[in-house]
RODO-2510 file (C-alpha; in nm, 4 decimals, decimal comma):
residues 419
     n   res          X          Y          Z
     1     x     3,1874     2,9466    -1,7255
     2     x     3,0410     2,7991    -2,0244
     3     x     2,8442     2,4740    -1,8662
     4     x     2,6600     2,4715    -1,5266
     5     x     2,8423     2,2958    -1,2418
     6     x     2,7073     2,1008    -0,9447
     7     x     2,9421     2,0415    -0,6543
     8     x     3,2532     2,0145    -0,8958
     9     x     3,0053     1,8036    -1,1462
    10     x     2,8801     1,9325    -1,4912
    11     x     2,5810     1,9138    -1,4863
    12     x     2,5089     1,6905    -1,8125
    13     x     2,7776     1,4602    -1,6677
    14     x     2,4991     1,4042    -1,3699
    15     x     2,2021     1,3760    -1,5811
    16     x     2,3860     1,1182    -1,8026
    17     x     2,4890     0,9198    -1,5485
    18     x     2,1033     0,9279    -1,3403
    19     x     1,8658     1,0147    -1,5908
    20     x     1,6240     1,3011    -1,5815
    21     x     1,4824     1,4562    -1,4588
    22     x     1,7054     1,4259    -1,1719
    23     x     1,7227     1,6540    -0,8001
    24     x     2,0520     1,7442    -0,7682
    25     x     2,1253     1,8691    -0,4105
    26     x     2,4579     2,0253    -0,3238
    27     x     2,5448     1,8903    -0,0056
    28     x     2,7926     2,1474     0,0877
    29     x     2,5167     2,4042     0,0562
    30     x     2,2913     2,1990     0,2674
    31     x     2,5447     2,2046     0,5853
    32     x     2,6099     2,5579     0,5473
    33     x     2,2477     2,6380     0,5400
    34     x     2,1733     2,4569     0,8675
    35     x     2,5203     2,5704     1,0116
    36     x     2,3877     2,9361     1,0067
    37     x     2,0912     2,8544     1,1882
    38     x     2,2660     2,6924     1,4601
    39     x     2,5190     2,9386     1,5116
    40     x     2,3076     3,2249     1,4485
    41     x     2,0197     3,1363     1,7162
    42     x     2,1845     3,1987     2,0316
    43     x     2,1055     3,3883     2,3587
    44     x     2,2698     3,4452     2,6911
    45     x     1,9186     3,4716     2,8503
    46     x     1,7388     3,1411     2,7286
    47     x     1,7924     2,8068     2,5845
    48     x     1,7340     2,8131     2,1964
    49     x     1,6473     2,5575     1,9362
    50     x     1,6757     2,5186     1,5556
    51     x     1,4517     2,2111     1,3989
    52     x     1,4669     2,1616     1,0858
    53     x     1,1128     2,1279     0,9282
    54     x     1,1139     1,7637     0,7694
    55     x     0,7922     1,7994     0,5365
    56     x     1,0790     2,0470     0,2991
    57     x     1,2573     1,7166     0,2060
    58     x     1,2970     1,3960     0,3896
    59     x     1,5029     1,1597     0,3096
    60     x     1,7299     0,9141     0,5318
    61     x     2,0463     1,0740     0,4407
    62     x     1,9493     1,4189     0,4871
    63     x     1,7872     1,3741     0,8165
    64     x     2,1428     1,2188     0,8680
    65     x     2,3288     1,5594     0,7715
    66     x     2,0434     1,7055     0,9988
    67     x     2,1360     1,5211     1,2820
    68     x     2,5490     1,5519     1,2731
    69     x     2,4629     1,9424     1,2629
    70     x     2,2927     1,9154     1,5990
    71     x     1,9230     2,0569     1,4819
    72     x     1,6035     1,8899     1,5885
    73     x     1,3323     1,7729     1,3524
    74     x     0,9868     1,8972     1,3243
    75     x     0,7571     1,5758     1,1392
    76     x     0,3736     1,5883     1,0770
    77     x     0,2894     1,2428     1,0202
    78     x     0,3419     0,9042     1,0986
    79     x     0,5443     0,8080     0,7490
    80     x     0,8005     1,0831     0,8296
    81     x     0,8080     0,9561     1,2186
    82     x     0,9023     0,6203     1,0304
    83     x     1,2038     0,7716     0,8170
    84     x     1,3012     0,9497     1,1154
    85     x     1,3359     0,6702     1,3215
    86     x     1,5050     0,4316     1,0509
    87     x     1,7568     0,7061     0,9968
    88     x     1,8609     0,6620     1,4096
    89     x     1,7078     1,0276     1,4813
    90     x     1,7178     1,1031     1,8785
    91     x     1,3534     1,0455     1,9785
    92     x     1,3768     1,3502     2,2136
    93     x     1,4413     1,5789     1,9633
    94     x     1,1932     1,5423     1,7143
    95     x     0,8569     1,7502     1,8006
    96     x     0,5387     1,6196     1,6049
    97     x     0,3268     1,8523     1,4608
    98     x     0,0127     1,8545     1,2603
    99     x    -0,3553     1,9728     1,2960
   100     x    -0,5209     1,6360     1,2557
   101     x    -0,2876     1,3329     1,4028
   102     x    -0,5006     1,0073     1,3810
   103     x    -0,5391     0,7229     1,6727
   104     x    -0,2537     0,4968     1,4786
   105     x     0,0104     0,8287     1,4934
   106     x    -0,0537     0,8978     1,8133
   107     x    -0,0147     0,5455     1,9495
   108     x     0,2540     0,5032     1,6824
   109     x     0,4582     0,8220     1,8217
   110     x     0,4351     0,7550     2,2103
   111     x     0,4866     0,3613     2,1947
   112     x     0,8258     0,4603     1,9830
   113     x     0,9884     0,7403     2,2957
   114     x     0,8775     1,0722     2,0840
   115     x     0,8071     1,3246     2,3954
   116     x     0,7155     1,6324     2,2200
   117     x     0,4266     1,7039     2,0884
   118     x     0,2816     2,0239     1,9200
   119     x    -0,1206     2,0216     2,0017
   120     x    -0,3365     2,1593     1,7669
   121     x    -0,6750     2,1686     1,9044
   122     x    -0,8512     2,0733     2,2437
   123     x    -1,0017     1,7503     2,1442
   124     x    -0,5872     1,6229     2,0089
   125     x    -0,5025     1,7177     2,3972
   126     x    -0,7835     1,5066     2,5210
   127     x    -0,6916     1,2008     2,3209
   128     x    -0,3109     1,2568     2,4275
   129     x    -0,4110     1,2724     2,7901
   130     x    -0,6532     0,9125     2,7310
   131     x    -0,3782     0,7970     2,5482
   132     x    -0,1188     0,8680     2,8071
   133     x    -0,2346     0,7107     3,0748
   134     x    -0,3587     0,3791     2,9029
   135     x     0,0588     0,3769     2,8048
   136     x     0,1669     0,5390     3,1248
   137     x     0,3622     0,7750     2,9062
   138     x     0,4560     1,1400     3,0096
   139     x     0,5037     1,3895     2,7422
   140     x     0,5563     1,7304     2,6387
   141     x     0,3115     1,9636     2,5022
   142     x     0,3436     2,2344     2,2988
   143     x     0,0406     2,4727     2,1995
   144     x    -0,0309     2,5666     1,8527
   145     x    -0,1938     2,9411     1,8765
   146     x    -0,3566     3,1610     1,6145
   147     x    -0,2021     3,4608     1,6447
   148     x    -0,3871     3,6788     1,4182
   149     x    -0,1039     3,7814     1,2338
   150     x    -0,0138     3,7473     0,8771
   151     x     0,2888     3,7422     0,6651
   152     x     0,2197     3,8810     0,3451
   153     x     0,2717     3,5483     0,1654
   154     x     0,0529     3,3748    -0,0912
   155     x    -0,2895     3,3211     0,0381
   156     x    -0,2639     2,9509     0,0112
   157     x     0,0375     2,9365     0,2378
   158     x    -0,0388     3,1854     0,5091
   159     x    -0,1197     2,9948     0,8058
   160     x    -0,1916     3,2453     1,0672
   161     x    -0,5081     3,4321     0,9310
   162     x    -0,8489     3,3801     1,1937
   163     x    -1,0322     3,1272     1,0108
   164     x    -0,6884     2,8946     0,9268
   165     x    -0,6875     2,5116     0,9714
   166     x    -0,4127     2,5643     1,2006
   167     x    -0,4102     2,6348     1,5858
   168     x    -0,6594     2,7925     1,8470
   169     x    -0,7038     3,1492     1,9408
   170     x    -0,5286     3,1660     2,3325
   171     x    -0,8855     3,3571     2,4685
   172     x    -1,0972     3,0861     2,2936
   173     x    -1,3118     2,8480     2,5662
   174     x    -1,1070     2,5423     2,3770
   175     x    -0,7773     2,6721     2,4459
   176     x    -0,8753     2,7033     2,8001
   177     x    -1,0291     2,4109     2,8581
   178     x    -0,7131     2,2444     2,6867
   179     x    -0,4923     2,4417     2,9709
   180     x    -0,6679     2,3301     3,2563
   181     x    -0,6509     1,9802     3,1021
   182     x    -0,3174     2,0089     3,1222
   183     x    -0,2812     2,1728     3,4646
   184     x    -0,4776     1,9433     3,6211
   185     x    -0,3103     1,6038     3,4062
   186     x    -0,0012     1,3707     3,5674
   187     x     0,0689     1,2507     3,2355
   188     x     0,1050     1,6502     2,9869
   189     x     0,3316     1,8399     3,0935
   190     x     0,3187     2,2148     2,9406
   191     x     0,6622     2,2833     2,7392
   192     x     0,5056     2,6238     2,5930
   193     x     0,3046     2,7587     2,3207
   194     x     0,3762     2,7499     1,9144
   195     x     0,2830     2,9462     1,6395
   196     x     0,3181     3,0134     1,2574
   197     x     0,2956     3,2901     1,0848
   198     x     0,3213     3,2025     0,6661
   199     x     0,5882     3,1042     0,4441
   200     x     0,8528     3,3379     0,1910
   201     x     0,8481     3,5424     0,4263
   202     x     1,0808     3,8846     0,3440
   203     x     0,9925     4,0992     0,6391
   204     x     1,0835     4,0841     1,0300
   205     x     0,7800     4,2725     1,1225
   206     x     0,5789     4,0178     1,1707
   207     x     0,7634     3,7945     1,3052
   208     x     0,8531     4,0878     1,5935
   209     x     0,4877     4,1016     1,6227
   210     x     0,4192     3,7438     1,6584
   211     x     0,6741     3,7527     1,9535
   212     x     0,5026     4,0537     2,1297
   213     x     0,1779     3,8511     2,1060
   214     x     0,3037     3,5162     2,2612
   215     x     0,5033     3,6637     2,5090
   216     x     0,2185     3,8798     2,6514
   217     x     0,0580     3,4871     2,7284
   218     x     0,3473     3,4411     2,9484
   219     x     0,2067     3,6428     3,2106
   220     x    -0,0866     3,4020     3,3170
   221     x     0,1816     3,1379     3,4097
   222     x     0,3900     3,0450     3,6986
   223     x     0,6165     2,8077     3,5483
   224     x     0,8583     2,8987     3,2900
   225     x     0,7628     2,8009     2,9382
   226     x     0,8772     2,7851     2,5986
   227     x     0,8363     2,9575     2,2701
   228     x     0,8248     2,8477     1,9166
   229     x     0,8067     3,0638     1,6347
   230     x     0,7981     2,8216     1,3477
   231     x     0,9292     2,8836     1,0264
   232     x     0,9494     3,1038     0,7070
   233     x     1,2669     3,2612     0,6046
   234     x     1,2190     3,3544     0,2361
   235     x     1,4428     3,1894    -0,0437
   236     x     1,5468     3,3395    -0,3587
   237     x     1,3658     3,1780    -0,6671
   238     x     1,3709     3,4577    -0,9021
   239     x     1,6106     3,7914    -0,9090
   240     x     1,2447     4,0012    -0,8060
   241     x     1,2992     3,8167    -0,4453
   242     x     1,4877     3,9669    -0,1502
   243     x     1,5687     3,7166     0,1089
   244     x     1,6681     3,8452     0,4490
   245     x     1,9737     3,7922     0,5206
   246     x     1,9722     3,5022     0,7603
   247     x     2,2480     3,5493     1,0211
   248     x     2,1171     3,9167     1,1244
   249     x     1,7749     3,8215     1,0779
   250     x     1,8214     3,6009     1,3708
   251     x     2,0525     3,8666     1,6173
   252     x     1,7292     4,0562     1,5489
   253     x     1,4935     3,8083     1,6721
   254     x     1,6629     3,6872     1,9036
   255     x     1,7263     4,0721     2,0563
   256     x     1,3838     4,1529     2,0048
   257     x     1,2885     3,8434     2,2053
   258     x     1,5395     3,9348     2,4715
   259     x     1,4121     4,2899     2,5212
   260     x     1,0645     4,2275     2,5151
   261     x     1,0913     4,0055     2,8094
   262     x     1,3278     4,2261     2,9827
   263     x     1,0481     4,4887     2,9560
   264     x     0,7834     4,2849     3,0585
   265     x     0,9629     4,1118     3,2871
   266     x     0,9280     3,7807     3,2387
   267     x     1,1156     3,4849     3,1207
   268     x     1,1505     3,1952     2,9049
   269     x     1,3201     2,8434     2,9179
   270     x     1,3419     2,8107     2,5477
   271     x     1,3220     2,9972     2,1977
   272     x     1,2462     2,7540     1,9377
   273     x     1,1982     2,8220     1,4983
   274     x     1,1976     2,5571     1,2184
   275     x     1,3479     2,6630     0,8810
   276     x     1,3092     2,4144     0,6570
   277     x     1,2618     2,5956     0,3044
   278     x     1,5521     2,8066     0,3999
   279     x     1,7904     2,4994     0,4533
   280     x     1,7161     2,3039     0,1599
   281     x     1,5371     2,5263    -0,0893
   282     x     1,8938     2,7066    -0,2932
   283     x     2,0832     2,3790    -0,2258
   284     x     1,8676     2,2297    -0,4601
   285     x     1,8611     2,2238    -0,8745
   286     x     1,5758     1,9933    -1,0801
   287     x     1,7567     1,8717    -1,4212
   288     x     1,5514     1,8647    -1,7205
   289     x     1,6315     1,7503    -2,0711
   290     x     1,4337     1,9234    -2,3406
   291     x     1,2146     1,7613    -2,5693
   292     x     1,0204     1,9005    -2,8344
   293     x     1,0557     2,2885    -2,9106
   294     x     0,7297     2,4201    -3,0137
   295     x     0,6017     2,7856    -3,1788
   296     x     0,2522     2,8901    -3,1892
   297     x     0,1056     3,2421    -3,2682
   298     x     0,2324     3,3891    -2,9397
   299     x     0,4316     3,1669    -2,7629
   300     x     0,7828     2,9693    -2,7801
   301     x     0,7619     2,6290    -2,5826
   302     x     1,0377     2,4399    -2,4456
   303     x     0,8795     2,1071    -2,3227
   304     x     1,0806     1,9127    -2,0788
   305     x     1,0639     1,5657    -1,9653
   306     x     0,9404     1,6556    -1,6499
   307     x     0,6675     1,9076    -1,4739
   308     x     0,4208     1,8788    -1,2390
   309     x     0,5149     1,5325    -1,0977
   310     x     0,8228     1,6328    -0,9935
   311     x     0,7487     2,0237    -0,8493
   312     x     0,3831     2,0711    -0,8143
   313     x     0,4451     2,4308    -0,7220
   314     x     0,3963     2,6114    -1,0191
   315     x     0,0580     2,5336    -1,0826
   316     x    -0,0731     2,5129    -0,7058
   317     x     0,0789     2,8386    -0,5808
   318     x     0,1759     3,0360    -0,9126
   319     x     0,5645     2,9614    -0,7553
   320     x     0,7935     3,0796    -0,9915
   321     x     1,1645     3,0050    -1,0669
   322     x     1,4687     3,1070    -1,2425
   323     x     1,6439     2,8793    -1,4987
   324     x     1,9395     2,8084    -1,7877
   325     x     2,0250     2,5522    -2,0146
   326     x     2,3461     2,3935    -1,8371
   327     x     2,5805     2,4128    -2,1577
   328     x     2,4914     2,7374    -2,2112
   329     x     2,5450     2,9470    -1,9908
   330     x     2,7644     3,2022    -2,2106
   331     x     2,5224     3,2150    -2,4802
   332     x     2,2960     3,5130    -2,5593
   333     x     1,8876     3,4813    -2,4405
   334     x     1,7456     3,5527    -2,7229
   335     x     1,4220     3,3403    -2,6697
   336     x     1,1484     3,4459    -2,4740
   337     x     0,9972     3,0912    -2,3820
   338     x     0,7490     2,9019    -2,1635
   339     x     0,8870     2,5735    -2,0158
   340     x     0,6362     2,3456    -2,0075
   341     x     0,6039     2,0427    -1,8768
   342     x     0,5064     1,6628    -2,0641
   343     x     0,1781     1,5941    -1,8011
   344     x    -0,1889     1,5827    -1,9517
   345     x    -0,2562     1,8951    -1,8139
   346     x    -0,2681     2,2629    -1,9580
   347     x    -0,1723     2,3641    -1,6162
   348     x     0,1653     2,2219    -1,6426
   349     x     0,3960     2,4986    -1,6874
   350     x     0,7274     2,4402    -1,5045
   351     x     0,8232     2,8250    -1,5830
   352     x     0,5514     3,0653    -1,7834
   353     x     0,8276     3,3600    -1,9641
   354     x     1,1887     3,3056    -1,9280
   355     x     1,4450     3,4215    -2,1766
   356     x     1,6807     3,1809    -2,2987
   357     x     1,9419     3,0612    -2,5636
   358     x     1,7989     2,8962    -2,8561
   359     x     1,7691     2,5394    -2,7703
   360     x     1,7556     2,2048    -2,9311
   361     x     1,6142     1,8639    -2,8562
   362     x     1,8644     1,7046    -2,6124
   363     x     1,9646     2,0244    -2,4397
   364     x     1,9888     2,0140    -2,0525
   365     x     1,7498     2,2771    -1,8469
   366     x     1,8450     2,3373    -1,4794
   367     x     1,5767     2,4719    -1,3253
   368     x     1,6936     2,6413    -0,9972
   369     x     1,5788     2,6718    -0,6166
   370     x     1,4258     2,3572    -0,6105
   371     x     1,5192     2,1801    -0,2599
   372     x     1,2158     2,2410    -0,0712
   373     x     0,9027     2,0779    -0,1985
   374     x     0,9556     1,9424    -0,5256
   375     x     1,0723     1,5539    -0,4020
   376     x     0,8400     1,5967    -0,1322
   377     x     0,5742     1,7126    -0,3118
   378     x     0,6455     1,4582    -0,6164
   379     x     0,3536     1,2349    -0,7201
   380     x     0,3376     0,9247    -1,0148
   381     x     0,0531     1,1341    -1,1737
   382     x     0,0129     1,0473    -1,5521
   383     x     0,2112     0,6943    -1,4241
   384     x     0,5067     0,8836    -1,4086
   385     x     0,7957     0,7920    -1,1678
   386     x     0,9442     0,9859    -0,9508
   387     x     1,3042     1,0796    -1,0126
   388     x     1,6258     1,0006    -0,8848
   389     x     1,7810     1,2295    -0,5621
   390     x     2,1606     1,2875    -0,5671
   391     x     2,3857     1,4616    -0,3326
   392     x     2,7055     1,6303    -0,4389
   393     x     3,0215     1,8017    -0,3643
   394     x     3,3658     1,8095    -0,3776
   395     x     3,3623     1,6773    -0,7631
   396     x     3,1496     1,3571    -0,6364
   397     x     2,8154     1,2666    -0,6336
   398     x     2,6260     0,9840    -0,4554
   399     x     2,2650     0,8085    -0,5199
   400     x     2,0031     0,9311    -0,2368
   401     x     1,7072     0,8341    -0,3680
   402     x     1,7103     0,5361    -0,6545
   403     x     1,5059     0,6664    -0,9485
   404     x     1,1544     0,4814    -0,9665
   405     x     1,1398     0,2344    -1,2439
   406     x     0,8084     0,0992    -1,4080
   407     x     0,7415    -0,1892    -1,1825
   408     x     0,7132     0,0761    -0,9012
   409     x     0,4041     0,1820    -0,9686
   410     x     0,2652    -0,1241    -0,9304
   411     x     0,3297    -0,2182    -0,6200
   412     x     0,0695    -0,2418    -0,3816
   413     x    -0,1707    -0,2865    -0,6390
   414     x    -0,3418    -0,6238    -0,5814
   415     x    -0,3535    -0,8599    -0,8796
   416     x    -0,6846    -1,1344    -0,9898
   417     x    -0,6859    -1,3497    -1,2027
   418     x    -0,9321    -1,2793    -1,5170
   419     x    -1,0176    -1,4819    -1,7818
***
């Protein structure tokens, strides 16, 4: 194959027809991701659950793929409640996360039939309760705990270390207060406890420790409760990455969960994670078109008409990624480049050493792995706007996302008049 294909689409035939830079998300790629999941995370012994973790990429049409696969949906703020709900998502089976939910959430969530809720810290469970009875709502809660246990991820994405943002050690007086709130409420109900343990991450151990540790919480409860592992399943962005393979990464969990209670005899209603990288993150390519081709005394730059706007990544976590020219894909690499992006900022490097086929101004760079976080992440920085999303497959593509045009970034801006 000489030119990159899409879904049955070359790939300059897409960036012709929407501009670049342009997300390009095989939609095929996206089913199959979330099919895995759901038929992969199963027990005989408990209930399990598979949301899909909204914050990778939301958009109204993927949250409808999302929902004709039968997963839940994990949200962290009021805007994605709102897309949720304007896509037709089933109230009862999105959980709401986040470490900081304000008043206006809150009151947003319960007065539109969201049940479950993933409590951060005791003073979110005390406004839930107040909240709760003022609306005579009853709810779900879910517990976010600190472990203690980290996945060997970037520093800036592990989540479970002591001193993180995130959740509340189980033996801390908050957590127990935040109990005994519950225990004693008529409006929160327990559902179980959650927890998170980093991102990319490559290695079950941790994970089969994180299980150990909220299991062994089981045993100061009557009732049975549920369990939530969160998220993490490493992608592949470069060839140095070895995902786990997903399908008997999840027989193992989900034996390992199984035997654990069988030895400590106890039980659980529910086993809950939320991939969301994992679904999204391969199914997705960014489409550049190079610009200007620069040399100086050590370096060979390929600028692109993109960057940092549209995948902030790179220069907040060091993320790298793998990459081609899409009409040459037969051609020797014979260039060792950076690909750098067009923002006011020396930090904009969409790729720092890549080898590639000498290019020349017009050329089409696919950049690859870039589903999770990039349209999410996007920003008009530098008054840029944000690009176009397209789904495709079976040779045909279809507008998700209408790229921003100029008069975009003006709106909300409030206009005087001046002399």
């Amino acid at each position: 194959m000489t030119e990159l294909e899409i879904g049955g689409i070359p790939a300059r035939t897409l960036a012709e027809e929407y501009q670049t830079p342009l997300y390009v998300y095989d939609e095929e790629k996206l089913k199959n991701g979330m099919k895995r999941f759901k038929q992969g995370f199963i027990s005989h012994h408990f209930n399990t659950k598979v949301l899909y973790a909204s914050k990778a990429f939301q958009t109204i049409e993927m949250l409808h793929l999302v929902k004709e696969q039968g997963l839940g949906l994990d949200v962290v703020s009021g805007g994605e409640i709102y897309t949720a709900l304007a896509a037709n998502f089933p109230e009862e089976r999105i959980y709401f996360h986040g470490n900081n939910k304000t008043l206006g959430e809150l009151t947003y969530a319960l007065n539109n039939g969201l049940t479950h809720f993933v409590a951060d810290n005791l003073m979110e469970i005390e406004l839930l309760e107040a909240l709760c009875k003022e609306y005579s709502k009853k709810i779900q809660v879910m517990l976010r705990l600190n472990v203690g246990i980290e996945a060997h991820t970037h520093e800036y994405i592990v989540t479970a270390h002591i001193d993180s943002k995130f959740g509340m050690s189980y033996e801390s007086e908050d957590c127990q207060q935040a109990l005994q709130l519950i225990k004693k409420s008529s409006h929160l109900q327990l559902e179980g406890f959650h927890a998170h343990i980093g991102s990319q991450i490559f290695d079950l151990t941790a994970w089969f420790a994180e299980i150990d540790q909220l299991i062994s919480y089981l045993k100061d409860f009557d009732e049975t409760l549920s369990l939530n592992l969160g998220g993490g399943f490493g992608i592949r962005y470069t060839d140095n990455d070895r995902p786990l393979p997903i399908e008997d990464s999840l027989r193992q969990l989900i034996r390992h969960t199984e035997e654990t209670l069988e030895q400590q005899q106890l039980k659980i209603s529910q086993l809950i994670i939320e991939p969301g990288r994992s679904i999204v993150g391969e199914a997705g390519t960014t489409l550049y078109t190079i610009g200007f081709i620069k040399k100086t005394p050590h370096k060979t730059y390929y600028f692109v008409d993109g960057g940092m706007t549209d995948n902030i990544r790179p220069a907040l976590y060091q993320a790298e990624y793998s990459c081609d020219i899409a009409t040459k894909l037969s051609e020797e690499k014979t260039e060792k480049v950076t690909v750098a992006g067009k923002m006011c900022e020396s930090g904009d490097i969409v790729i720092k050493e890549v080898l590639l086929p000498a290019a020349k101004l017009g050329d089409i760079l696919a950049v690859y792995a870039t589903g999770a976080y990039g349209y999410s992440m996007s920003s008009n920085y530098n008054r840029t706007v944000t690009p176009a999303v397209v789904f495709v497959g079976n040779g045909e593509s279809r507008l998700v996302v209408r790229r921003q045009e100029y008069s975009d970034l003006l709106k909300g801006e409030v206009a005087y008049e001046h002399p």
